[in-house]
N, C-alpha and C positions, 0 to 999 in steps of 0.2 A: 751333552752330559746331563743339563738338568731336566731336558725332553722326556725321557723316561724317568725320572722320576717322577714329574709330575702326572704323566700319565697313571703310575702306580699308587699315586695318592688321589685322582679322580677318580678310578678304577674302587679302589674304597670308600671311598664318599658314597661315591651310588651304589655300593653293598649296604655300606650301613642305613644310606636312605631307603631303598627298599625293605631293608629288616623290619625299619620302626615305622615304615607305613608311609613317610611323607613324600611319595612321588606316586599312590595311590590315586584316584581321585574321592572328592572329600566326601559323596555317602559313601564310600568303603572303609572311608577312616573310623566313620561314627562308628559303625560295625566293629572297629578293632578298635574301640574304647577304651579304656584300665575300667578292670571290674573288680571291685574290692568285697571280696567274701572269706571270713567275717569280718564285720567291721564293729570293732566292741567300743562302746563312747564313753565318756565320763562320768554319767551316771548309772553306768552296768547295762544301760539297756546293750542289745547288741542287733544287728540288722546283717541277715544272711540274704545273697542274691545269686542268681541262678540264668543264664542265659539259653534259652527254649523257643526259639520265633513260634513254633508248626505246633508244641503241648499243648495239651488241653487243658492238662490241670496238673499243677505243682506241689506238695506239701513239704512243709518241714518237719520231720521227724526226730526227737530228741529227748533223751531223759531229763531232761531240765523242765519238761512239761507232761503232764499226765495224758496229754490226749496230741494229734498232729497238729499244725498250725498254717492255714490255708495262706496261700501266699499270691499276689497278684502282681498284671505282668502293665507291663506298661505298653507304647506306641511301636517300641524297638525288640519286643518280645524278653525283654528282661525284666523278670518273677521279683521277687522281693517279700521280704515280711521282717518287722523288727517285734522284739520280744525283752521281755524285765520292766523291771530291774534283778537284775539276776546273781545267787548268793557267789561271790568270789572260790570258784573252783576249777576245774577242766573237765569238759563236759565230751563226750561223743555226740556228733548229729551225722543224718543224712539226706537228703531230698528223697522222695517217692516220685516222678516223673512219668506220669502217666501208669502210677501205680508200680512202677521198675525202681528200684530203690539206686541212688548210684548216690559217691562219694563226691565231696565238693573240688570242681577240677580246678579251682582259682587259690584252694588251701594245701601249702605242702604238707600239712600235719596230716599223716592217714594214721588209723586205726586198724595198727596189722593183723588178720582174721583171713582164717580158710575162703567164709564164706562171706558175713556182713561186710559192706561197701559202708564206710564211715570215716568222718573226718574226725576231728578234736579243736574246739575253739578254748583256751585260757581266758578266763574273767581275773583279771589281778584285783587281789585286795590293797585296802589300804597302806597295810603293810606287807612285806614279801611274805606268800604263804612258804610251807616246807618245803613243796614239790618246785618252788619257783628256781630259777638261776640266780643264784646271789654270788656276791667280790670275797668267795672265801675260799681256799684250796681243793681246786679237783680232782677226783680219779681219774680212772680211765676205761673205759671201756670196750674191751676189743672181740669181734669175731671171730672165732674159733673151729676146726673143725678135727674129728677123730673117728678111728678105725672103730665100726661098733662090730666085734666079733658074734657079737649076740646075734645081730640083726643082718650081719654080711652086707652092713652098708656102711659108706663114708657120711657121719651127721654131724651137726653145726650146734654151735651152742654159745651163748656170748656170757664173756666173763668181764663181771666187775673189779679193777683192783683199787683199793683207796688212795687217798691222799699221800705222796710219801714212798712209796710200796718200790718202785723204779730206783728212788735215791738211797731207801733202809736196806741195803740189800742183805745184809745180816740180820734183818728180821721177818719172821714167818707170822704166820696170823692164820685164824679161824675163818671154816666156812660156812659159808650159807646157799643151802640147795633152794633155789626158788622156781617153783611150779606154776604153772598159764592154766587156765579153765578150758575149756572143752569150745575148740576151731580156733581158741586162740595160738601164737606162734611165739616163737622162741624171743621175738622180740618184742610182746605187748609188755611187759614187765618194765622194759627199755624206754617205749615209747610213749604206752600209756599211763605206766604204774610211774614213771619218773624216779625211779629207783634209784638211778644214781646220784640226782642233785638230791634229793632225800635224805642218802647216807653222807654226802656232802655236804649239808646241813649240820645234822644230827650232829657229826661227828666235829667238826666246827665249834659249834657248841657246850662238847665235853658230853653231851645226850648218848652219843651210840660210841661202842669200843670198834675202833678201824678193823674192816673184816673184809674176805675175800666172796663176791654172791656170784653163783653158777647158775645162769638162766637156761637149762637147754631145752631143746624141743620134744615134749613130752606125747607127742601123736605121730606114730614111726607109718600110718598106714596109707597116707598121700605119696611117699616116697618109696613103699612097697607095692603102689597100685602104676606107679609110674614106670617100674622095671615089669609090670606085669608079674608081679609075684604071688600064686594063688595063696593067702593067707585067712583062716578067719577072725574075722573081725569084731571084735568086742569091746567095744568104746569105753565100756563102764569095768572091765577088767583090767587090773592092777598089777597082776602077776609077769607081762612082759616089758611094762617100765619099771617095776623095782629089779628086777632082773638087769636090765639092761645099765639101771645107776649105779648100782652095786658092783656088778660087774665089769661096766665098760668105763660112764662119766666119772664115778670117784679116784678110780687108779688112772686115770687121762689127767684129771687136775691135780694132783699130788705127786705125778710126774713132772709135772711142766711150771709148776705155783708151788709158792714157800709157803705151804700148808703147814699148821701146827697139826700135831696126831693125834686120834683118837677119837673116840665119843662124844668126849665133854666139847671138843674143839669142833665138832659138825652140829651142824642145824638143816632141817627140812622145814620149809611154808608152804601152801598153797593154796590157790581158790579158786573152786568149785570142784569138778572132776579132780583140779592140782590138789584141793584139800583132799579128796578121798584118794588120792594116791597117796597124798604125805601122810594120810594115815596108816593106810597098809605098810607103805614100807619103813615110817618112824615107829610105829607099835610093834610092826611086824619085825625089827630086828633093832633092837635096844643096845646091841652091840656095836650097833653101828653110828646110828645117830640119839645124841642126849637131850637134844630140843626141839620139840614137836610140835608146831602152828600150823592150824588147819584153820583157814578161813572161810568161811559158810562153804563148808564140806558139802560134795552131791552122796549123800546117802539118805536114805530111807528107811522108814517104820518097821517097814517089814522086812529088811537084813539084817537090824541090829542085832539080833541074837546072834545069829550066823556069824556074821563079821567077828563078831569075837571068840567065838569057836572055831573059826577056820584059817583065818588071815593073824589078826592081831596074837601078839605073847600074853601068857597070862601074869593076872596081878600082881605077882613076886619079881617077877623080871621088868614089867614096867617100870612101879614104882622103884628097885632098888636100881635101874637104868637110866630113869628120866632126871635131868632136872628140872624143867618144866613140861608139859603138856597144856598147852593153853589152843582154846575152841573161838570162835567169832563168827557173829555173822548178824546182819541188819535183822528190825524187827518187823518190817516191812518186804522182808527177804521170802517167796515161796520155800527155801529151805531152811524159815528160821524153828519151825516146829518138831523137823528132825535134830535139830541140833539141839534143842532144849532138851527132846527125849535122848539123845544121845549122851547127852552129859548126866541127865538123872541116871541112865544105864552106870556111868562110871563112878557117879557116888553108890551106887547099890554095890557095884564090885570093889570096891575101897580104893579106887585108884586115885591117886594123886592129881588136880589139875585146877587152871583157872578159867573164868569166862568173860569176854567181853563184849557185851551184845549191846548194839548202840541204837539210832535211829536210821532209818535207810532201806534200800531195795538193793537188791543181787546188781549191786556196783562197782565201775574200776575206782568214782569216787569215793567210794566204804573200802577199797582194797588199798589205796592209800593210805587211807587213815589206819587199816592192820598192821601193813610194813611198817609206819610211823610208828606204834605202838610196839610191834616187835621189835625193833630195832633198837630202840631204848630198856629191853631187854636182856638183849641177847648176850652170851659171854660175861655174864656178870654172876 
């Protein structure tokens, strides 16, 4: 009787010995070391490492530095470089690997993107920033997917519900359309804007009024090139996602979520390509949505005029539609010059709106600090 047992527990032993290497011999073990990437230390410096025997040359790639940061390898072909002290935020990095950019494979935080290969390392401050996980009541978060008749596809979208939202079930709440920039995915909002522990915060707080945010995927044309669908394509055209929110994503969440009605009760944000969508289709239909945040918008000098001749409503319907229209974008931002001209364009037309233009470059770290600021906005 206990003969097979014990066989079935030796029988495991040496599964689990061979999993963690200790029946290897011991240079293979070196080889399957623990390799800690990143490793952020107590004075902010933080030290990123990369295992490459046969590379020639490594760099580290990151907005947390103006330029790359050469990285060297040791006896056992693992790369290395440490960096800071560095200001308490969440930063995106990548390695360049012999000039091949790839995402750090020892960190499970990725930066979800069509194309860029990136990680995300957290620098905690002194005290918990906004974006951090703090001991105070969570949403939730859930994956979603709907019929888009627009598009004659099945798409994905993730919704935020607040704190409460499961157990108030006789209470409805406002929403918030939140838009991704251009190769970003339905989930960078999620992952890298930290939206949820945000509004978790905030709303913790008494800062943000508990709201319902609809992240969905705002680039239909990866999933049209995958059915082989001949479509043309126009990245910087606006007219088949406000179509498709209007039409497909708003009546999909107002079916399914205790959505309050109306105008005043919807909000659009977004950043970059997201802001010049949330333009077209927050100006573009006043009817629909009553709060308008465009976060360093991708538009340009030379469509302003256009734009508001062809896409946006004009001055009477905004202002007596909006409650707010508020603009943002870093000053360090390649788009912060259209934005400045964009807004002079909208005091010249009388329209109502405000501006928050900080210090920064075209970042998810400047796109936190917008949601933070929207958000203690909004529904109020």
């Amino acid at each position: 009787m206990l003969e097979p047992m014990m066989k079935r527990a030796l029988h495991t032993l040496l599964i689990l010995a061979f999993l963690t290497g200790s029946l290897l011999p011991v240079s293979a073990q070196r080889g399957r070391r623990m390799i800690v990437s990143p490793e952020v230390h107590p004075d902010k410096t933080v030290t990123f490492r990369f295992i490459a025997p046969d590379a020639r040359k490594v760099e580290l790639s990151t907005e947390i530095l103006k330029e790359r940061a050469a990285m060297t390898r040791d006896e056992n072909g693992l790369w290395s470089v440490t960096i800071g002290p560095v200001t308490p935020d969440m930063y995106p990095y990548s390695f360049l690997v012999d000039g091949i950019q790839v995402a750090d494979p020892y960190n499970v935080d990725i930066f979800p993107n069509e194309r860029f290969k990136r990680s995300l390392v957290d620098i905690p401050g002194d005290k918990p920033l906004i974006h951090s996980l703090q001991d105070v009541p969570h949403g939730k978060v859930t994956y979603r997917y709907y019929k888009s008749e627009t598009l004659e596809l099945t798409r994905r979208l993730l919704v935020y519900t607040p704190p409460g939202y499961m157990q108030n079930t006789g209470k409805s709440y406002p929403v918030l359309y939140l838009i991704h920039g251009m190769t970003d995915t339905e989930e960078t909002w999620y992952k890298v804007g930290r939206v949820n522990f945000i509004l978790d915060n905030l709303i913790a707080r008494g800062e943000a009024v508990p709201m319902i945010i609809v992240m969905p995927y705002a680039n239909p044309y990866p999933e049209l090139r995958e059915l082989n669908r001949q479509v043309e394509v126009d990245l910087l055209g606006t007219d088949l996602f406000t179509d498709e929110l209007i039409h497909e994503v708003i009546p999909a969440i107002e079916k399914n979520y205790r959505t309050q009605a109306g105008p005043g009760n919807r909000a659009i944000a977004g950043f970059s390509l997201g802001g010049r969508q949330t333009l077209a289709a927050g100006l573009g239909h006043p009817d629909i949505f009553s709060w308008v945040f465009a976060y360093a918008p991708a538009i340009f000098d030379r469509e302003l005029d256009d734009l508001f001749e062809n896409t946006y409503a004009v001055q009477e319907d905004i202002n007596n539609g909006l409650n707010l229209l508020w603009v943002s974008c870093g000053r360090d931002d390649g788009l912060y010059a259209a934005s400045v001209k964009f807004t002079g364009l909208l005091n010249d037309k009388g329209i109502k709106h405000e501006t928050f233009f900080t210090d920064g470059g075209h970042t998810w770290m400047n796109c936190r600090l917008f949601l933070t600021e929207t958000a203690r906005l909004l529904f109020k």
